[in-house]
VEXDREN-2710 file (C-alpha; in Angstrom, 1 decimal):
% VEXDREN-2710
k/r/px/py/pz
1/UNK/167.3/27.6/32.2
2/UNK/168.8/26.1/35.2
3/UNK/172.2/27.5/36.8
4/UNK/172.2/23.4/37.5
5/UNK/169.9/20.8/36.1
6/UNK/170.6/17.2/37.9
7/UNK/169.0/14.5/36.7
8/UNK/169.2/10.8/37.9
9/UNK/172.7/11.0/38.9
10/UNK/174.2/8.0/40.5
11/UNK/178.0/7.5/41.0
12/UNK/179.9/4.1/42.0
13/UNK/183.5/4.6/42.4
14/UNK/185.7/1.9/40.7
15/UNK/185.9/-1.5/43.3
16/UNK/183.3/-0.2/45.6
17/UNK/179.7/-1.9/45.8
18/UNK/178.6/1.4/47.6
19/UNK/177.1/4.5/45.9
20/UNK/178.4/7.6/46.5
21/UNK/175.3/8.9/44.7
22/UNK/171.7/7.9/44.0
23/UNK/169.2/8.8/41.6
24/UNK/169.8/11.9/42.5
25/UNK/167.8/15.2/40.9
26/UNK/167.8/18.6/41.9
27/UNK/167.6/22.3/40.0
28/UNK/169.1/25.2/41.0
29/UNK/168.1/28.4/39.2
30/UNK/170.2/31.6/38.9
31/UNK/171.2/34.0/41.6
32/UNK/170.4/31.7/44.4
33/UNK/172.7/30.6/47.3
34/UNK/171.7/26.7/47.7
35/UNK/173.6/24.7/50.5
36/UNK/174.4/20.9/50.9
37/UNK/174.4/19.5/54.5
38/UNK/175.1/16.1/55.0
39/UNK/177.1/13.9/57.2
40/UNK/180.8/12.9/55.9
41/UNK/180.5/10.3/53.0
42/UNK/177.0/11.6/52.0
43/UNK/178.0/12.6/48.3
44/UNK/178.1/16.0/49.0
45/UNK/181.6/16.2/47.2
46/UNK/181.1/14.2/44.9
47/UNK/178.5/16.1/43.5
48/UNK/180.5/19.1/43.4
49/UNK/183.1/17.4/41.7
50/UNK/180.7/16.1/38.9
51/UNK/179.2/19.2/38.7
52/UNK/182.8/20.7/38.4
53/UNK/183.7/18.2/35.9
54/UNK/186.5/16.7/38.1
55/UNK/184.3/13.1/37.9
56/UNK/181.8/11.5/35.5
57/UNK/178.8/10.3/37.0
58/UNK/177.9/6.4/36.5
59/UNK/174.8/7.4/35.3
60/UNK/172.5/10.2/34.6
61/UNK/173.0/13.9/33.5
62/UNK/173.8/17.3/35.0
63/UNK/173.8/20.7/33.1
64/UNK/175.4/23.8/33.6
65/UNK/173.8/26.8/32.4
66/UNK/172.9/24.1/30.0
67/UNK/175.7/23.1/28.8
68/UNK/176.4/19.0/30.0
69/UNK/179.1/18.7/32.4
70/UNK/180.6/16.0/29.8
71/UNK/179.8/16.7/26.3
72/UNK/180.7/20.5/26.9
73/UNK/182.8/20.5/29.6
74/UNK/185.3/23.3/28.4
75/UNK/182.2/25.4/28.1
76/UNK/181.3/24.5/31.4
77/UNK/184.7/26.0/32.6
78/UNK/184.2/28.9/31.5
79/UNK/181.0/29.7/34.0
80/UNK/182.8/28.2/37.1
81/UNK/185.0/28.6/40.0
82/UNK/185.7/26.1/43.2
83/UNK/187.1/26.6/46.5
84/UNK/188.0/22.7/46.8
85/UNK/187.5/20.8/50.1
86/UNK/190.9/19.6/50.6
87/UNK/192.6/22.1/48.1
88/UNK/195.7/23.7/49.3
89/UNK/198.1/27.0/48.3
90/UNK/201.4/26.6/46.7
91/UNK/204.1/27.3/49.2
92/UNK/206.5/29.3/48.0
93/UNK/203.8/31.3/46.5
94/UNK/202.3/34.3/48.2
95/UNK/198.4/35.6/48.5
96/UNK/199.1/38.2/46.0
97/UNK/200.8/35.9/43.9
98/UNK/197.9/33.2/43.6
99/UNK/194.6/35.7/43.3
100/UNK/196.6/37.9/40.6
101/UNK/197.9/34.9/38.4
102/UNK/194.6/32.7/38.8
103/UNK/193.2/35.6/37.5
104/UNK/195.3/36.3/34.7
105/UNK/195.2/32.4/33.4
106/UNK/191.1/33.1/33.4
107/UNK/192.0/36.1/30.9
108/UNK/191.6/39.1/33.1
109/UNK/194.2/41.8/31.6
110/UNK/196.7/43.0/34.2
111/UNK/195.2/46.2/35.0
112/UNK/191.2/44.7/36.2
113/UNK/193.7/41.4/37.8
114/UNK/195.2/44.0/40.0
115/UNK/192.6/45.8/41.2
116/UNK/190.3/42.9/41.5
117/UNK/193.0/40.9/43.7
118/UNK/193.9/44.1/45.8
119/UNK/190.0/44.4/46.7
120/UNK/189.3/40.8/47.7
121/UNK/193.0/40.4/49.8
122/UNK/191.7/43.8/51.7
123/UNK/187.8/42.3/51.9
124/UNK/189.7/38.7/53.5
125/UNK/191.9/40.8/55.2
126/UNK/194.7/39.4/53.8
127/UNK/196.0/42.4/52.0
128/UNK/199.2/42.3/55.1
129/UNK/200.4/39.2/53.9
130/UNK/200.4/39.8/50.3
131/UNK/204.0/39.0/49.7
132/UNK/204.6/36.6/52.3
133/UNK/204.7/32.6/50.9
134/UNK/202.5/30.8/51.9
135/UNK/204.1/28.5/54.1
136/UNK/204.7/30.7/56.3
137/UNK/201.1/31.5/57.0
138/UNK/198.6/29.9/59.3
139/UNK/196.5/27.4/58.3
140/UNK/193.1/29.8/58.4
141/UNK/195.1/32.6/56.0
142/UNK/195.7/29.7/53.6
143/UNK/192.2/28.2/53.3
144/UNK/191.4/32.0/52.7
145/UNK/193.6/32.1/49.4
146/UNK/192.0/29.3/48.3
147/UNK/188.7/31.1/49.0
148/UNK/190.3/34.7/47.9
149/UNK/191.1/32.9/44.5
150/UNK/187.5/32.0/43.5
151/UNK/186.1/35.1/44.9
152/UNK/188.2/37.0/43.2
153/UNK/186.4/35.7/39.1
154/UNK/183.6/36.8/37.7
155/UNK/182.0/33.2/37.4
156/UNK/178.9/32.8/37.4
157/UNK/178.7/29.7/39.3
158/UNK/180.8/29.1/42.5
159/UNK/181.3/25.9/44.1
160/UNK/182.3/26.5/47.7
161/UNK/183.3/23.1/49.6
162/UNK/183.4/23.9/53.3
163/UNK/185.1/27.3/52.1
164/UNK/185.2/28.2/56.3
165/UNK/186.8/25.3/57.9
166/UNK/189.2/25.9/60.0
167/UNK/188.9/29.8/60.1
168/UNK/188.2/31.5/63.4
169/UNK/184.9/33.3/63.8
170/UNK/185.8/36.8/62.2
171/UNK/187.4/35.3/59.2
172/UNK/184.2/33.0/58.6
173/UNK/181.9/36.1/58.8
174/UNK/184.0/37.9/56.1
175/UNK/183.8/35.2/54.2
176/UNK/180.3/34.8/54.4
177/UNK/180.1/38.7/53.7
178/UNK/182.4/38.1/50.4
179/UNK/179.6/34.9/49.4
180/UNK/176.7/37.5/50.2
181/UNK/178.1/40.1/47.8
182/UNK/178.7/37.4/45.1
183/UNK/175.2/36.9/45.2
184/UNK/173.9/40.9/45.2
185/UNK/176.0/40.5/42.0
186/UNK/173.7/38.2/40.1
187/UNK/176.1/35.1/40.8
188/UNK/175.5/31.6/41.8
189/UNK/176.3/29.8/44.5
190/UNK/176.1/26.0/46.2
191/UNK/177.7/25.6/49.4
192/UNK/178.8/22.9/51.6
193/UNK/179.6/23.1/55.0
194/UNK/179.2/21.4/58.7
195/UNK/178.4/24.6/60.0
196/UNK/175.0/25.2/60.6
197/UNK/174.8/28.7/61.6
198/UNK/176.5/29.5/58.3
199/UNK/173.6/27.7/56.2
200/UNK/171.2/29.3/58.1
201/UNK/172.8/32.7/57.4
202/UNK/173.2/32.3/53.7
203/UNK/171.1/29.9/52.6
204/UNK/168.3/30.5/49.9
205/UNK/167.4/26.6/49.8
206/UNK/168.9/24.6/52.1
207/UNK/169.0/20.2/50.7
208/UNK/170.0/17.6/53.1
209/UNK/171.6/14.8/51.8
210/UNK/172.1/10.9/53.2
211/UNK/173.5/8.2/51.5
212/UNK/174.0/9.7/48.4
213/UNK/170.1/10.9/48.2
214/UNK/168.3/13.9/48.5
215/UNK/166.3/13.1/51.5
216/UNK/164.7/16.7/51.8
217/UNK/165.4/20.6/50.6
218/UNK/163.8/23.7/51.2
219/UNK/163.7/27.3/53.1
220/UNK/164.9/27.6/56.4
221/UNK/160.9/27.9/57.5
222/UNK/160.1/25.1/55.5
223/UNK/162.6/22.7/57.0
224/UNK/161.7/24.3/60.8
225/UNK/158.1/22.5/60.2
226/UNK/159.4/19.1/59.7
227/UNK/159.7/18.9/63.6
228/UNK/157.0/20.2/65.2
229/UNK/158.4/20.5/68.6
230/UNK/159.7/23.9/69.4
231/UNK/162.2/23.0/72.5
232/UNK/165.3/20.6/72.3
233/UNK/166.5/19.1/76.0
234/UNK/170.1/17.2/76.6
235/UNK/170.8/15.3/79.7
236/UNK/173.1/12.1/80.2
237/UNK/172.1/9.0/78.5
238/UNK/170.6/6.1/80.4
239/UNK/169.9/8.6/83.3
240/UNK/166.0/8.7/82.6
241/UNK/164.1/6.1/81.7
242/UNK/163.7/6.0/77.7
243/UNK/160.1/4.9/77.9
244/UNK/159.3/7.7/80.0
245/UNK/161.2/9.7/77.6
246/UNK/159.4/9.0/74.7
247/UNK/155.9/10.0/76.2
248/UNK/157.5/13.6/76.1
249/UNK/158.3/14.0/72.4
250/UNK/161.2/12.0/69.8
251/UNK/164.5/11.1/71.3
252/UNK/167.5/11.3/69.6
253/UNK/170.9/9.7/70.9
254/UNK/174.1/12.2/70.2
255/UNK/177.1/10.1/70.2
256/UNK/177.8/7.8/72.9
257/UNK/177.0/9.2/76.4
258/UNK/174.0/11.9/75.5
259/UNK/170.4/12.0/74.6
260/UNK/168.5/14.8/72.8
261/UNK/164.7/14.8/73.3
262/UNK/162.8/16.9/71.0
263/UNK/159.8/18.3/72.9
264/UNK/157.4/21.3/73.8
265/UNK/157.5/23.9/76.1
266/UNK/154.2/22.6/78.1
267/UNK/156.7/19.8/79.0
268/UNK/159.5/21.1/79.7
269/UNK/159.0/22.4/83.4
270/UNK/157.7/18.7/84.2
271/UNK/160.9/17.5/82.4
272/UNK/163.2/19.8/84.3
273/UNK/161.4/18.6/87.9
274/UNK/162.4/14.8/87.0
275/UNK/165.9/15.9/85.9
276/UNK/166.7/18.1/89.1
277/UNK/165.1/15.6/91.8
278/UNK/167.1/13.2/90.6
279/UNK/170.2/15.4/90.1
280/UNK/170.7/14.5/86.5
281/UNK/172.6/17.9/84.6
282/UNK/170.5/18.9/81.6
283/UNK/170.4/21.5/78.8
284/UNK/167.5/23.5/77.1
285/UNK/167.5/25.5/73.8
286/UNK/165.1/26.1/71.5
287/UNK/165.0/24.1/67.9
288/UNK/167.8/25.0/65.6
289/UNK/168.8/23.8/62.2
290/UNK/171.2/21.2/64.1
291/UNK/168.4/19.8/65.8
292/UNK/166.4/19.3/62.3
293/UNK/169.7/17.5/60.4
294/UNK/170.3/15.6/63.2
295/UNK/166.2/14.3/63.0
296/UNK/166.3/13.6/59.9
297/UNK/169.1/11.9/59.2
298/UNK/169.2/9.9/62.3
299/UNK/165.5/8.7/61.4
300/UNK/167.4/7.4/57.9
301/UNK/169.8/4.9/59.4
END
């Protein structure tokens, strides 16, 4: 049995010709951190939503533990938690006062609610706010309620949309030490996020998604061999030749004024001569995750 068991899910919102998902299948067993990357508007959300049974799909099914996310849906409750994408805290209520109640309407008894929401306010470090509202804390220490909150359960199937964004770089790393320590405890987890570094920390399975289709999934080494060039270069757009470009590897153009070329390292010391004779500023890093999304899923439109 599948923690989630997608199959041929499409969704059309109500007066839009557009899908928001496509035929869409995908299985994710037990105890497994899976992440979705996709640009903005790739269905990444809505997924999460039907999954979380916010939305109905227009067509197809999903399964939760095998239970379906529609017929059974207050079963489904039961197994899951969500740290929403645009979710935010009550005001006038303080860290201590969301974790401890959240966990108290999920039937915790007073006596595990307290202990559990004194652990995970000290593992966010937010255990020095705990009785301060929350409008009077900064944006990051609210998105880490939200996240505090669904950390705090003992679901079996989280739902984190972008549960880091906006948090500096220390709160993001105890955040992803809170996810890796869900997982050491037998849960499940599907992420979303922008940042790559995070996917390739946590990440299990790693699925790229465009247009509301799965357009590829796998490892981290599995998704490194879809480009078979091991050395990225930047330099201005429109400053080399693009034919001559394109004799050294793919080319890639990163928003208006830059171009990425994906290429090996036998090239790059003739690439680097062109660029310095004719003063042209460049960069050179070796092949990342970014440099694999943005491939892919510049190749699909």
């Amino acid at each position: 049995m599948f923690a989630i068991e997608a199959k041929n899910v499409s969704k059309r919102y109500r007066g839009s010709t557009i899908y928001a998902l496509q035929e869409l299948n995908l299985e994710i067993p037990s105890n497994q951190i899976y992440t979705l990357l996709g640009r903005n508007g790739a269905g990444k959300t809505t997924f999460i939503r039907i999954c979380a049974t916010q939305l109905t799909p227009s067509s197809g099914t999903v399964e939760i533990f095998g239970y379906d996310v529609i017929k059974d849906a207050n079963m489904v409750r039961k197994f899951i938690s969500v740290v929403p994408q645009e979710g935010k805290p009550l005001r006038a209520l303080t860290p201590w006062d969301h974790v401890y109640n959240w966990l108290q309407i999920r039937g915790e008894n007073k006596t595990h609610a307290k202990i559990k929401t004194t652990e995970i306010l000290e593992k966010l470090d937010l255990i020095d706010v705990k009785d301060k509202p929350a409008m009077y804390l900064s944006g990051g220490m609210k998105q880490k309620i939200l996240v505090a909150m669904t950390m705090a359960t003992d679901s079996q199937l989280l739902f984190l949309d972008e549960p880091t964004i906006g948090l500096d770089p220390l709160s993001r790393r105890q955040v992803w030490s809170t996810i890796q320590d869900r997982k050491k405890e037998g849960k499940t987890i599907l992420l979303t996020t922008h940042y790559m570094d995070e996917a390739e920390v946590l990440s299990d399975r790693i699925i790229i998604v465009n247009n509301g289709q799965i357009i590829t999934q796998g490892t981290l080494q599995d998704l490194r061999k879809l480009i078979p060039q091991n050395i990225r270069m930047e330099l201005p757009k429109n400053s080399i030749d693009l034919e001559q470009l394109h004799s050294y590897g793919n080319t890639v153009e990163i928003g208006k004024d830059t171009l990425r070329i994906y290429t090996y390292e036998s090239s790059i010391k003739e690439l680097s001569e062109i660029a310095l004779k004719n003063n042209i500023p460049f960069n050179i890093s070796p092949i990342t995750l970014d440099d694999i999304f943005v491939s892919l899923v510049s190749s699909k439109n």
